[in-house]
N, C-alpha and C positions, 0 to 999 in steps of 0.2 A: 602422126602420133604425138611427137613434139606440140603440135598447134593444138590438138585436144586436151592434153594436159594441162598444157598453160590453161587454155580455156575455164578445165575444173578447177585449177588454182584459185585463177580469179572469182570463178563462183561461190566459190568455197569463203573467201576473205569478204565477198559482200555480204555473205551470211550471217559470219561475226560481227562485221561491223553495224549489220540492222540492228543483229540482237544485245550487241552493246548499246545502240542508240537506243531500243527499245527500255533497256534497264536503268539507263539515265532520265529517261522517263518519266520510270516508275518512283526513281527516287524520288527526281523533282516533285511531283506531284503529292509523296506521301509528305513530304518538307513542307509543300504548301498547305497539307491538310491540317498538319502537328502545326502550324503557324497561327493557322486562321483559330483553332482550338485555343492556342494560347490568347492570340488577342481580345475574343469573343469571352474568357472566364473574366481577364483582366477588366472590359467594359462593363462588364457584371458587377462589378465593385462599385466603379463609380455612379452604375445606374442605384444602387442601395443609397449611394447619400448623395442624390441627387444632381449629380455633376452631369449630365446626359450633355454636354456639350463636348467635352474630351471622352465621353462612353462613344459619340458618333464619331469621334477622329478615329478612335481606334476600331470602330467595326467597319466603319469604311476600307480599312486597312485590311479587316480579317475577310471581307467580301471582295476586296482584291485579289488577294492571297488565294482565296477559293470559291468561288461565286456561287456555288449548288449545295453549300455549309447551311443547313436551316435554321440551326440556332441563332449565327449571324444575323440574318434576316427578321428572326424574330425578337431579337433583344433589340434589332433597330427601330424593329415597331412599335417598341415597347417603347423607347426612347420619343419615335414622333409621337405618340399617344400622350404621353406624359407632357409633351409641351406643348401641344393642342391641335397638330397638323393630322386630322383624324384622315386625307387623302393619301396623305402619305403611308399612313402605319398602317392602313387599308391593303396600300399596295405590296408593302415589307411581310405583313401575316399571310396575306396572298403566296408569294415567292414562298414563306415557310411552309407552306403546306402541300406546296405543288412539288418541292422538293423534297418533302417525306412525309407524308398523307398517314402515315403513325404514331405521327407528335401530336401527342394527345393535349398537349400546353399549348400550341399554335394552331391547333384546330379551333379549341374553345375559343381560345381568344379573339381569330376569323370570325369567328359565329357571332359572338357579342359583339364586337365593334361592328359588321356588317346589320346588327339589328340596331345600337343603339342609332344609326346613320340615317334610320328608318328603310334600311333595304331589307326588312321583314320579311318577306318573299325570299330571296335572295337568300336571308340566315337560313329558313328551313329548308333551301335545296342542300345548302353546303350541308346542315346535319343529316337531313338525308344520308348524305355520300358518306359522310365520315362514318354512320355508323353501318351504313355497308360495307366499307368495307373493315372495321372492326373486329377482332376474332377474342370475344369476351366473357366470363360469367354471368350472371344474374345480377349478381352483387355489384360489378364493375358498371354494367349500365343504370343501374338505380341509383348508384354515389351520382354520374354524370346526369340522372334525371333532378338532383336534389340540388344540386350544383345551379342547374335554369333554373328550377323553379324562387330560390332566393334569390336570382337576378329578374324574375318576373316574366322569365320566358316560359309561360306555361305548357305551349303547344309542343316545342322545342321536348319540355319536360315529358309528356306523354309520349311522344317520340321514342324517346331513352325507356321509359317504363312496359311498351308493346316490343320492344327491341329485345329487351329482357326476357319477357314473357315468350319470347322466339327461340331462342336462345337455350332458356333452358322450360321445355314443354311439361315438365311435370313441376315446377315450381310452381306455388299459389300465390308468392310473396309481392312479383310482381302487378298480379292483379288487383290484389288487397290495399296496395297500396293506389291503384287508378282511382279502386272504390273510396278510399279515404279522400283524395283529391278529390273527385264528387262530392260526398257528402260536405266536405268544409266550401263548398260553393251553393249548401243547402239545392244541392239537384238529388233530390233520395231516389228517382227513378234508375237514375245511371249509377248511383251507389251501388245499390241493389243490384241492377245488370253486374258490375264487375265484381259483386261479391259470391253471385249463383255462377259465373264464370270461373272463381277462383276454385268455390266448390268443387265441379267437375274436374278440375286438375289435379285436387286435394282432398276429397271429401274426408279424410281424416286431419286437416288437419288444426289444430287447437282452438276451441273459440269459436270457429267458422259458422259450424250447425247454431251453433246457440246466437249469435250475432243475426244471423238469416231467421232466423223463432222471434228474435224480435222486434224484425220488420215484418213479419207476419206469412213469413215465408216458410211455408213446410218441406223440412225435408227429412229423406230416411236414411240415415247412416247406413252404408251398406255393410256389411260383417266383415271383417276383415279375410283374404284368402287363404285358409288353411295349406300345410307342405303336404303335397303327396306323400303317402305313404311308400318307404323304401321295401324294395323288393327282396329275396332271400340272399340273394347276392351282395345286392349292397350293403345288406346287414352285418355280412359276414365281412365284407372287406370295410366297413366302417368300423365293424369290432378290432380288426386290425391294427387300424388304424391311432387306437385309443393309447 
């Protein structure tokens, strides 16, 4: 009985001591996380006036501290970028995104340096991805459609704009705005297509009908759907209600 007791003793004091080691851990780790945060705001300073020579000592320091820190990785790419090592800051946007594929600021920035490098290919998988797995309004994908297209990534930009149009299925805005990218490439066939497509999402909405009348494009406003008519019940408990 003696020898089974001791026994539980001891099993007992290994318990605490895992779960102390396990809590020392946790410290540690949260200390390296608060660390690499601080060093990483601190680089950010000096990446503003142009010092990226001591902004890389200290994120070196912050991607020490914590290696799976994305911001880290992305202000260092920001740093090779800035001084012309576009292999490098290829690799650093890379790590930022693979460690948090929701940083919408190291996504783009992936995309672009992967296109300006001419991995063209290459940029429209990554937007691909990003905006799969993206969980966003209408409006949020057409900011990031408007965003390529002044960097002259157009395909990128229709990307973002059919994303949208996913997104949210009764919006017409997204399409209206494909059709304007068409027309200002003087293609009025594919205008047209995405303005009789917007219709169908929208036929009410403003401008549309009369826009399509004057590419010669007929169409018939359908009436708007009238509310059923409440029953005597409902009447009564609406009048209630009042």
């Amino acid at each position: 009985m003696k020898i089974m007791k001791y026994g539980l003793i001891k099993v007992k004091r290994l318990q605490v001591i895992a779960c102390l080691l396990v809590i020392v851990m946790v410290f540690i780790c949260c200390g390296c996380g608060v660390e690499a945060v601080r060093l990483t705001q601190q680089a950010q300073v000096y990446c503003k006036y142009g010092e990226y020579d001591k902004a890389q000592e200290l994120l070196e320091k912050s991607i020490k501290a914590d290696y799976e820190n994305p911001a880290s990785h992305y202000w260092m790419a920001r740093c090779h970028d800035s001084l012309g090592d576009r292999a490098k800051a290829l690799w650093e946007y890379e790590l930022a995104v693979r460690f948090d594929p929701a940083m919408e600021l190291a996504q783009m920035a992936y995309i672009k340096a992967l296109y300006n490098d001419n991995q063209v290919a290459k940029s429209v998988d990554a937007t691909v991805l990003f905006l799969k797995h993206k969980d966003a309004a209408a409006r949020d994908f057409m900011r990031l459609a408007e965003n390529f297209l002044e960097a002259g990534m157009e395909k990128h930009s229709l990307l973002c704009y059919h994303t949208g149009a996913r997104a949210e299925p009764y919006n017409a805005v997204p399409f209206l705005a494909v059709a304007d990218y068409f027309f200002s490439k003087s293609d009025k066939n594919k205008g047209v297509e995405y303005l009789v497509k917007a219709f169908k999402v929208d036929p009410y909405y403003p401008g549309l009908a009369r826009r399509l009348g004057e590419h010669n494009m007929r169409v018939d406003v359908p009436e708007p759907p009238l509310f059923p008519s409440r029953s005597k019940i409902e009447e009564e408990l609406y009048e209630l209600e009042l």
